[in-house]
C-alpha positions as CSV (number, residue, x, y, z in Angstrom):
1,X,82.4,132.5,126.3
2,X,83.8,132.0,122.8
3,X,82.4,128.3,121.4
4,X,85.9,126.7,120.3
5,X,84.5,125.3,117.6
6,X,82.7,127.6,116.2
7,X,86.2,129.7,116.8
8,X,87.8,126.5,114.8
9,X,85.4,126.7,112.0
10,X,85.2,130.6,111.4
11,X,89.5,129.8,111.1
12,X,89.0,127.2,109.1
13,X,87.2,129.0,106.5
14,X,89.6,132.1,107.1
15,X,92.3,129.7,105.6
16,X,90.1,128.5,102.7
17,X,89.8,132.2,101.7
18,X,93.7,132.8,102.1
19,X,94.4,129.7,99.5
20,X,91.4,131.2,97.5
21,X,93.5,134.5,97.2
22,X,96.5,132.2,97.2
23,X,95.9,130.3,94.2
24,X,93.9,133.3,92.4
25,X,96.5,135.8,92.4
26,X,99.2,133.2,91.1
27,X,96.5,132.4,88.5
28,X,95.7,135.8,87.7
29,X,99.3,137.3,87.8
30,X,100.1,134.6,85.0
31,X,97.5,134.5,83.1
32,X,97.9,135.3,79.3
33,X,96.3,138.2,79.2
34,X,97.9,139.8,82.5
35,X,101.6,138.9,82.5
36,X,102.9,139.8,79.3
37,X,101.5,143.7,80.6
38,X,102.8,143.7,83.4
39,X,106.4,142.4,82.4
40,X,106.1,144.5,79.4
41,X,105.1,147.9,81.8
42,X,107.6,146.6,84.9
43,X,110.4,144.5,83.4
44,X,110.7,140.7,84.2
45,X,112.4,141.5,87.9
46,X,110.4,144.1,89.1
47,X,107.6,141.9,87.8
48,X,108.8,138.7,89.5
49,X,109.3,140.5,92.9
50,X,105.5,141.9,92.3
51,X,104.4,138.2,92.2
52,X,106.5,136.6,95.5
53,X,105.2,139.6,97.3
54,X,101.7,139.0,96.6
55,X,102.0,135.1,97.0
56,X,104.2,136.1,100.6
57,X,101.1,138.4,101.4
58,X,98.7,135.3,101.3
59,X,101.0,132.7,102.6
60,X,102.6,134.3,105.3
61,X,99.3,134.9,106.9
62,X,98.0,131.2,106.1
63,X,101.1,129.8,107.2
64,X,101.1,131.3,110.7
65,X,96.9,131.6,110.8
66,X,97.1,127.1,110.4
67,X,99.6,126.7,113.2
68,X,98.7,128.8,115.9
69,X,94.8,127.0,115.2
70,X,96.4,123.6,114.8
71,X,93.6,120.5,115.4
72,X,90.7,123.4,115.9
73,X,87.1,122.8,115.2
74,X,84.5,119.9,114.4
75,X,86.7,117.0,113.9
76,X,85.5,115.0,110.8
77,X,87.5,112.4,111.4
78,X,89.7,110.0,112.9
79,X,91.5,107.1,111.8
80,X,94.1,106.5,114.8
81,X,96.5,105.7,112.2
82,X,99.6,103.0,113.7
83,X,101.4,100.6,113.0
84,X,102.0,99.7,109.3
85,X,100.0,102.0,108.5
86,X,102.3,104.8,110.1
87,X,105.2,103.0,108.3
88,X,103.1,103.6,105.0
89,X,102.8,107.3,106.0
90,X,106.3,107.6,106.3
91,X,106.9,105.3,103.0
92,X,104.7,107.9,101.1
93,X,106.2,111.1,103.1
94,X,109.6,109.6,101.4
95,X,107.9,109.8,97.8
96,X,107.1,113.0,98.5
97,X,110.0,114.5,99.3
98,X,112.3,112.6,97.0
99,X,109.8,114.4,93.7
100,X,110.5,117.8,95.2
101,X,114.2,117.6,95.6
102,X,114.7,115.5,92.2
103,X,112.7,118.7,90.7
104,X,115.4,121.3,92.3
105,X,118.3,119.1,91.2
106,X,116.8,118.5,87.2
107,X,114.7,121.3,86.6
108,X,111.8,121.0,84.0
109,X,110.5,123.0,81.3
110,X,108.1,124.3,83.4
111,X,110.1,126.0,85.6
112,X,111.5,129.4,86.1
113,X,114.9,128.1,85.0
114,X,113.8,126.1,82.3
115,X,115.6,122.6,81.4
116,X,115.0,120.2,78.8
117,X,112.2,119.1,76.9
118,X,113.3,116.1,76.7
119,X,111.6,113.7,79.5
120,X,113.7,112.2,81.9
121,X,114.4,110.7,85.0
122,X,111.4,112.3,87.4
123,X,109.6,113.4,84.4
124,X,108.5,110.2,83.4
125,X,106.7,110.1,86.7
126,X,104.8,113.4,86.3
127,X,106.2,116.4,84.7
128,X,105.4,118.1,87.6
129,X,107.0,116.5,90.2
130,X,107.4,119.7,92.7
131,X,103.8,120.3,92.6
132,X,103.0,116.5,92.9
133,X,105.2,116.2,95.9
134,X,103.6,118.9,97.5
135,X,99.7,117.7,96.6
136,X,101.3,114.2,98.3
137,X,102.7,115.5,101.4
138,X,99.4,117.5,101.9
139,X,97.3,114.1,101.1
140,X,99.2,112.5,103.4
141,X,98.5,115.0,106.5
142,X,95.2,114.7,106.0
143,X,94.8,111.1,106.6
144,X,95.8,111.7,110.4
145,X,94.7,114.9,111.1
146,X,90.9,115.3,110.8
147,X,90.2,118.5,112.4
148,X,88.7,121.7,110.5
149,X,91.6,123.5,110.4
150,X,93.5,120.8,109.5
151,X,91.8,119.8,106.8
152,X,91.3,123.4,104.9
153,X,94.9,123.8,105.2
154,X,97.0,120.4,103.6
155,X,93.6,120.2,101.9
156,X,94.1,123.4,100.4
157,X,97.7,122.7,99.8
158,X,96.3,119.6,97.4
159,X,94.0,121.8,95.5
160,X,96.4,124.3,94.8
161,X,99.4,122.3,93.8
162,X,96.5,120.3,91.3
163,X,94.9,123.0,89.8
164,X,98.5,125.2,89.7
165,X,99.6,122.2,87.6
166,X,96.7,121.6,85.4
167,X,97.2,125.7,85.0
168,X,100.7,125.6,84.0
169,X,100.2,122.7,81.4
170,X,97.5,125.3,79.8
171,X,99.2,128.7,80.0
172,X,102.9,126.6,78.2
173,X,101.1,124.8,76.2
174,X,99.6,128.1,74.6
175,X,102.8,130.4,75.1
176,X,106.1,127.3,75.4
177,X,108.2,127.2,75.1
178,X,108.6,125.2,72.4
179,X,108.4,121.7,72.8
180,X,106.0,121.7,75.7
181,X,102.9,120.3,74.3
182,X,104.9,117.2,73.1
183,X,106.9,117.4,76.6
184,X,103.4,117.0,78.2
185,X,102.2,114.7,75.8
186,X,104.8,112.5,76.6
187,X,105.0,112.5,80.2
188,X,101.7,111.9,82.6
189,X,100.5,114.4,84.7
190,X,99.6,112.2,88.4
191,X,103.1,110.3,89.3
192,X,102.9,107.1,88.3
193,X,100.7,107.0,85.8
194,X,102.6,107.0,82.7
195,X,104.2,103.8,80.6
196,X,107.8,104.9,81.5
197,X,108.0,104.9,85.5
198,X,110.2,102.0,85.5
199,X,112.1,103.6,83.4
200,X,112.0,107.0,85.4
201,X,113.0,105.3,88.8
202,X,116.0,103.9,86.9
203,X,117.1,107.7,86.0
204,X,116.0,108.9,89.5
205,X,119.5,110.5,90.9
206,X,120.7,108.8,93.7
207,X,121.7,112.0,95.0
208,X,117.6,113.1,94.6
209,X,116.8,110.1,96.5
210,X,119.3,110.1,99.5
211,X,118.5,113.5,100.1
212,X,114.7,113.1,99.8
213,X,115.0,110.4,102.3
214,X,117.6,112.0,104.5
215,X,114.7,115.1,104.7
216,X,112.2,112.7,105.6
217,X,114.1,111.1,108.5
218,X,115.0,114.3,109.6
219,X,111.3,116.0,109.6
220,X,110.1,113.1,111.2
221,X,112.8,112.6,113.7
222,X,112.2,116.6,114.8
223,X,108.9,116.7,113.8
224,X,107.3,117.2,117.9
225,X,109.9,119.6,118.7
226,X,109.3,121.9,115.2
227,X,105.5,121.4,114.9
228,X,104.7,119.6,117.8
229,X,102.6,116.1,117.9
């Protein structure tokens, strides 16, 4: 018979290798010396559609690979997590949700439809709040949920959306557009870290912040029927 966790482990390490090839072939597809051939030799459509197919043929897999292996392998830990301290889960689940939707409703510099470079409202709590809210949902998971498989995959999700981020502020820096480099030297890069997140909660839309919640609420309130415990 099959030893479940050495099954658990051999899957966890499967989805280390898929956010490897994950995070590489975003890195590689946009580094400096790739992208500008490849948009120049494809066109910027064909190119983009080149980049969400490879990213689709890593995640896809990943995706379905985690939960169909959910809680498999050696656990590593377990907090037993209740109380306040479930209340603080939820707290931070809020956070993280309310920085990706405030990044969909004001986009950044950064981002495939570029905005302002002018900081504001959930810029002055990182100029990456997207990625941020993603590296804080995936922290967050990982405090319950101590089992291999578990762990490669939000803990891969907070690697990636750290080091994606760290990437971007190198490759715009270099390439812009202009008025990056002071757009990032303005802003800080881990929310709520810079001098101006009062001022940056102030300028939050309220819009942002009721549908971050609302999504919260509803993901937790559905959460055993979509993912299960």
């Amino acid at each position: 018979m099959d030893d479940p966790q050495a099954t658990g482990t051999s899957i966890a390490l499967t989805l280390v290798l898929l956010w490897l090839g994950f995070g590489g072939s975003h890195v590689l597809l946009s580094s400096r010396r790739l992208r500008p051939k490849l948009v120049a030799s494809l066109g910027g459509v064909p190119f983009l559609g080149l980049y969400s197919a490879v990213a689709f043929a890593f995640f896809a897999p990943l995706v379905w690979l985690y939960f169909t292996h959910r809680h498999a392998g050696p656990l590593l830990w377990a907090p037993g997590v209740a109380g306040l301290g479930r209340l603080a889960l939820y707290g931070g689940m809020g956070v993280a949700f309310v920085l990706v939707v405030s990044s969909l409703l004001q986009p950044g510099p950064a981002g495939v439809v570029a905005g302002p470079t002018t900081p504001r409202g959930v810029y002055r709590i990182t100029r990456h709040p997207q990625n941020m809210g993603f590296a804080l949902f995936g922290a967050l998971h990982l405090i319950p949920n101590g089992f291999a498989t578990d762990v490669a995959f939000f803990g891969g999700l907070v690697a990636f959306a750290i080091l994606g981020s760290w990437h971007q502020d190198l490759r715009k820096r270099a390439d812009g557009p202009p008025g990056f480099a002071a757009f990032a030297d303005a802003t800080p890069f881990f929310p709520f870290t810079g001098r101006d997140t009062l001022q940056g909660l102030r300028e939050l839309s309220p819009l942002a912040v009721a549908l971050g919640v609302g999504a919260t609420w509803l993901v937790r309130h559905f959460h055993a029927r979509w993912f299960g415990a």
